[in-house]
Structure formats: C-alpha cells, structure tokens
Backbone bond lengths (Angstrom), bond angles and torsions (degrees), N, CA, C in turn:
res aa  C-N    CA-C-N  psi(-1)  N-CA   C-N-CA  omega(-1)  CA-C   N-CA-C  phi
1 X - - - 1.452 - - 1.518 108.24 -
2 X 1.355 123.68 116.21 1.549 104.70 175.81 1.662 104.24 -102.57
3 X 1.174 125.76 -178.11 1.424 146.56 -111.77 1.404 86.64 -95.74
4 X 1.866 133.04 -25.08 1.242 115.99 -167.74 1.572 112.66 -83.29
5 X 1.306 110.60 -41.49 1.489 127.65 162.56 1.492 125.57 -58.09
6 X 1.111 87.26 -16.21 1.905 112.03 170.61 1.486 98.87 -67.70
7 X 1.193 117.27 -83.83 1.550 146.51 158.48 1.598 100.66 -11.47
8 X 1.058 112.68 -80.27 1.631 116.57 -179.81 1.552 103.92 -40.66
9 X 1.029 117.19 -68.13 1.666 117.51 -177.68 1.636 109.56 -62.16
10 X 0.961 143.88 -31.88 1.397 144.90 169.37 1.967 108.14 -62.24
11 X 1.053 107.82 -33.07 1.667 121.12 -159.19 1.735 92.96 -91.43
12 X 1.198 95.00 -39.86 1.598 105.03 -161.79 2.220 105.27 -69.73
13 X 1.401 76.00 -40.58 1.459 90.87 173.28 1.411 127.72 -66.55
14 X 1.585 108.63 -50.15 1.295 123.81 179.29 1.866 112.78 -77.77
15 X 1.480 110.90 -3.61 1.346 113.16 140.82 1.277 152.27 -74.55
16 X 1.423 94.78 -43.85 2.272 107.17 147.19 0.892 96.20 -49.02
17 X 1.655 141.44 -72.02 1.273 110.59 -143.33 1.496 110.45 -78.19
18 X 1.080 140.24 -23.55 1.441 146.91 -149.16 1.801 81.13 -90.53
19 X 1.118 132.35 -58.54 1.529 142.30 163.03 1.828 108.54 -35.13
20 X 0.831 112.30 -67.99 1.527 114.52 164.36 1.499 123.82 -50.72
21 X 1.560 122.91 -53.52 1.006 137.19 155.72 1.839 122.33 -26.22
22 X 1.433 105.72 -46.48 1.384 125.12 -178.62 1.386 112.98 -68.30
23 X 1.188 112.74 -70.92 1.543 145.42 173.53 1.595 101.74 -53.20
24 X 1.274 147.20 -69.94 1.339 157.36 109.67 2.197 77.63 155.92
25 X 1.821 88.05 63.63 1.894 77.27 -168.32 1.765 62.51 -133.30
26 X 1.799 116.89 119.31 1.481 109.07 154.56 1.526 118.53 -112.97
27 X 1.015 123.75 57.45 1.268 142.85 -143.83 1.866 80.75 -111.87
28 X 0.885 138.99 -50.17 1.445 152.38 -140.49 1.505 85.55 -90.51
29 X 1.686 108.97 -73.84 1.412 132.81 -155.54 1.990 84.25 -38.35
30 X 1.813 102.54 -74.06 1.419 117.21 -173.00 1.682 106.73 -22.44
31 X 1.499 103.73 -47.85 1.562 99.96 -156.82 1.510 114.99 -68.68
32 X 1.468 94.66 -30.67 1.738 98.67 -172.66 2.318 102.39 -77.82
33 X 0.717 99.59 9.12 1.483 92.31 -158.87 1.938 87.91 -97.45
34 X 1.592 111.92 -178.39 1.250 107.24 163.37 1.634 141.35 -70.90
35 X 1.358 110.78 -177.38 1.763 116.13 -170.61 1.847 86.06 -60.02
36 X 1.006 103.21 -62.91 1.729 119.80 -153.10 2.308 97.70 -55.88
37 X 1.390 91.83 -24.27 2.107 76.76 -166.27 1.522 72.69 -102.97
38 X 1.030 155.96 -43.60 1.551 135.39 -166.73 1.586 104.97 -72.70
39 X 1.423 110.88 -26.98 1.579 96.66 156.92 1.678 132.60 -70.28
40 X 1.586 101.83 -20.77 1.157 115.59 165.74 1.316 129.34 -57.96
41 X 1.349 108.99 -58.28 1.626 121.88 -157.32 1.731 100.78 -126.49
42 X 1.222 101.07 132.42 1.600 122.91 165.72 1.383 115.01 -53.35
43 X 1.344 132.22 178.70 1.804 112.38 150.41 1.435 94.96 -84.16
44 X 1.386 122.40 -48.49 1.690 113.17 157.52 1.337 124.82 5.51
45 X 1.516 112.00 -72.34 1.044 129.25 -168.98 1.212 134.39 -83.49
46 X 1.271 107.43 -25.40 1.420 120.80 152.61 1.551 122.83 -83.16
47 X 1.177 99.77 -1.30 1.918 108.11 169.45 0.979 90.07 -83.24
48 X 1.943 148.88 -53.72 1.170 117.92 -176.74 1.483 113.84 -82.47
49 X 1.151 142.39 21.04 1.306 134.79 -148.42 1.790 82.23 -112.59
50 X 1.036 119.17 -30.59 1.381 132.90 -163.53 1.912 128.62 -120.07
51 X 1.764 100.48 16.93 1.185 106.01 -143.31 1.661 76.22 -96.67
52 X 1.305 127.96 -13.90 1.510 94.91 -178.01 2.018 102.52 -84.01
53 X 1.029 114.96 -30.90 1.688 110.47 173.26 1.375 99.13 -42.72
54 X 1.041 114.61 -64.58 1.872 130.56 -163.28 1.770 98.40 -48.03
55 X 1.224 105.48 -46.53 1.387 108.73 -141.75 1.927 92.32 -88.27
56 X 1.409 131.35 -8.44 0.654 149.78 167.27 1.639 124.56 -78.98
57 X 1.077 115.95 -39.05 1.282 133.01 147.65 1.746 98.87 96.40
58 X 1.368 90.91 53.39 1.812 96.73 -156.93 2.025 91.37 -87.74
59 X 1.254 100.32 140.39 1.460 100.06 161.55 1.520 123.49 -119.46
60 X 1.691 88.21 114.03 1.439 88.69 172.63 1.307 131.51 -93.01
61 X 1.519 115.80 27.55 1.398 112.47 172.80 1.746 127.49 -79.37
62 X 0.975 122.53 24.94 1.250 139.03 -174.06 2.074 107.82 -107.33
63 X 1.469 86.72 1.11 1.500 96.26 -174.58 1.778 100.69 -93.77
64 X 1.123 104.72 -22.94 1.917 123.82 -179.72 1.597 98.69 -55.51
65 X 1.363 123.89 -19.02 1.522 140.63 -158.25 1.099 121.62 -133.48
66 X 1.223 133.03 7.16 1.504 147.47 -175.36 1.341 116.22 -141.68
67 X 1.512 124.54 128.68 1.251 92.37 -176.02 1.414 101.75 -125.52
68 X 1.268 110.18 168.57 1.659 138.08 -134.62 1.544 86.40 -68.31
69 X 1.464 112.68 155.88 1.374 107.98 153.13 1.621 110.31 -129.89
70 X 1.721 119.12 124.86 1.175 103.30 -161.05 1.077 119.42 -119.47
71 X 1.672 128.57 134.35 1.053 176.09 -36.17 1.707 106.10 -175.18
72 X 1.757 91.52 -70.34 1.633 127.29 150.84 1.182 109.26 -95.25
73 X 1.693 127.12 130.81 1.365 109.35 176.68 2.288 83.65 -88.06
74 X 1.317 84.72 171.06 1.294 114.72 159.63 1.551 113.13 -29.27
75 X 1.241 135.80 100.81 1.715 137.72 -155.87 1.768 113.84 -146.20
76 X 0.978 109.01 84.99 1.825 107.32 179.10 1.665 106.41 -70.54
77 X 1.573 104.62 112.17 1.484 91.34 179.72 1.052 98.04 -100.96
78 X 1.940 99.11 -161.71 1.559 113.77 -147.01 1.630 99.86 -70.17
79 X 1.167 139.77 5.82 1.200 137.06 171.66 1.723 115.84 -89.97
80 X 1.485 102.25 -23.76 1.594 100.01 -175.17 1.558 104.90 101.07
81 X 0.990 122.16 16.00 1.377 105.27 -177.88 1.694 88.01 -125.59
82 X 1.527 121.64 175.49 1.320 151.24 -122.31 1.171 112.49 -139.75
83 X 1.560 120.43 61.84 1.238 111.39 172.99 1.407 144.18 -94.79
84 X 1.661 145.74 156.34 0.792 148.61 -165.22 1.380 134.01 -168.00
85 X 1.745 111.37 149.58 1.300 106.10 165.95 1.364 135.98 177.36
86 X 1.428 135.44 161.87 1.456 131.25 -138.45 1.124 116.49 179.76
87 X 1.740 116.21 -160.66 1.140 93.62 -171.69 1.845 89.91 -154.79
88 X 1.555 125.90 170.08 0.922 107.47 153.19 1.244 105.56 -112.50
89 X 1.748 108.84 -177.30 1.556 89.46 -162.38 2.030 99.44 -122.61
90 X 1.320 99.78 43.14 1.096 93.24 172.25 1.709 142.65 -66.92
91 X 1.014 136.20 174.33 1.161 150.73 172.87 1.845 154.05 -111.09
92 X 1.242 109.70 108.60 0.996 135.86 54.05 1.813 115.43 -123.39
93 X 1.289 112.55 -7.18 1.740 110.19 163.86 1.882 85.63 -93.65
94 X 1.257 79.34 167.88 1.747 100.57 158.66 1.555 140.39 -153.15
95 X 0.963 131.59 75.89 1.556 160.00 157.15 1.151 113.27 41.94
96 X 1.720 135.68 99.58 1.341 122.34 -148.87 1.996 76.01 -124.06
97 X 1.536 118.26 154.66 1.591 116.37 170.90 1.209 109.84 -161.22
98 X 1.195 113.01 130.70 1.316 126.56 157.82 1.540 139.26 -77.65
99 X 1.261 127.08 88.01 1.598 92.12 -155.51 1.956 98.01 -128.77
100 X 1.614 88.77 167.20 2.029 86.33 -173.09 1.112 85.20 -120.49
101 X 1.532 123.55 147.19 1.487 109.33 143.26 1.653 127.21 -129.66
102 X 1.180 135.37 167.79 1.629 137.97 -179.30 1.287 111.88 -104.42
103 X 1.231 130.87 134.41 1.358 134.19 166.20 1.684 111.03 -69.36
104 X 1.260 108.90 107.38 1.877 115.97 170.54 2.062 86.28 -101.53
105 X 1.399 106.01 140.07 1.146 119.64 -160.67 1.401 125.84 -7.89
106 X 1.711 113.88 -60.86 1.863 104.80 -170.04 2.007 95.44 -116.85
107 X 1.311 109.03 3.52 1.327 124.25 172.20 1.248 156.99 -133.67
108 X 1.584 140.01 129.05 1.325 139.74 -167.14 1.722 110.03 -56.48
109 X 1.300 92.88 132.55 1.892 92.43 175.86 1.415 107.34 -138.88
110 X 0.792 118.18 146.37 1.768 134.70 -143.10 1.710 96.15 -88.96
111 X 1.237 113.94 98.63 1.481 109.07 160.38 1.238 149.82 -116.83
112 X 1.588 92.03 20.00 1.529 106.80 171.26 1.642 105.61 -160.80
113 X 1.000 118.06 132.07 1.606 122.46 163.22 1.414 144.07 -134.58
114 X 0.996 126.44 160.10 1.601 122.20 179.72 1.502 99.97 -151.83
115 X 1.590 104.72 141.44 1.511 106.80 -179.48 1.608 91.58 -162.48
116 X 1.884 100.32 122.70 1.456 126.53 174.12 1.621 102.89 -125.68
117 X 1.212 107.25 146.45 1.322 147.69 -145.14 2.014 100.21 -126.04
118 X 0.955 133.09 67.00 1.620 129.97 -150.53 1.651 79.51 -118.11
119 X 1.169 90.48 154.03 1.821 104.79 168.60 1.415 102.13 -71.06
120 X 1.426 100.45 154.25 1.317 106.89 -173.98 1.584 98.15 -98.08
121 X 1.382 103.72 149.85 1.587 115.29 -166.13 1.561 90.26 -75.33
122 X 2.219 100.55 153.07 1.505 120.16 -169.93 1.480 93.37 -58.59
123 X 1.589 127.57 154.64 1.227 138.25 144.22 1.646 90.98 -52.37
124 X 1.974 87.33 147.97 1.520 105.29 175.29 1.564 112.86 -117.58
C-alpha cells in the first residue's frame, strides 16, 4: 500500500469517527469496519471508548484537508493485516492515530484504532 491509499483509508476513517463523534450514533462507524472489531465493540462501546473526544466536542474534520504525516509508514505484517501511523499536524491540538486494518475480499477494514488529540508543539 503506498502512502496515498494509506491517506485515503486513514481520512476515510477519521471521518466516521469525527461523524459518529457528532451524532454520538457509532452504529455506522461499527458497520463499515471489520467481522473481527464489530465482533468486538458495541456502538455502546465505542461510545464509551470515545466519549472523552465526543465529550470534548473536538472536530476532526479538518483532517479531510491535511494530509497525514506518517510516523509508521503503511506496513502489512506477517499476519496480513495493515498497519499504521502518524499524525496530522494541525492546530492548536494535532491528530495523533493508530490504526490496523484486515483485508475483507478487494478491501481494507479498520480493526483496531487509537486517536490522541495532544497540543501541538510551540512554533520555533
């Protein structure tokens, strides 16, 4: 996978949730993701998994417009799955993510994530 298709799947993702986040409905986010994390997580459960972003009222749609800089580039390990990670470098937090993904037949589906929100370091 190189870094632009990387990008697409990172952006694409960090829009459900920011969409979910809003709505505080992850019912959607759950559906698009894989067999194995929708067996994992409730939308329940990912309402609390995510309730301090939510509850913060953080918007991450400014990530649709920035693009990622990564951390991990784009890496299929020995399992086959899709890992990655980076950051955007927005302002004044800036968008830190972790994300896994599984191949469901011709596509990546999101089965693990993490997303921190850290101040963005002083201009030097």
């Amino acid at each position: 996978m190189d870094n632009a298709g990387a990008a697409i799947l990172v952006r694409t993702t960090l829009s459900a949730l920011n969409d979910a986040n809003r709505t505080g409905n992850y019912t959607v986010f759950r559906d698009l993701a894989a067999p194995g994390f929708r067996d994992a997580n409730s939308a329940a459960r990912l309402a609390e998994q995510f309730a301090d972003l939510r509850g913060r009222n953080l918007n991450l749609a400014p990530v649709a417009v920035i693009a990622p800089q990564f951390t991990l580039p784009p890496t299929i390990d020995q399992r086959g799955m899709l890992r990655m990670a980076g950051i955007f470098p927005t302002r004044p937090l800036q968008v830190t993510f972790q994300m896994l993904f599984s191949r469901n037949g011709d596509e990546w589906r999101l089965i693990g994530i993490a997303v921190d929100t850290p101040p963005a370091p002083a201009n030097s």
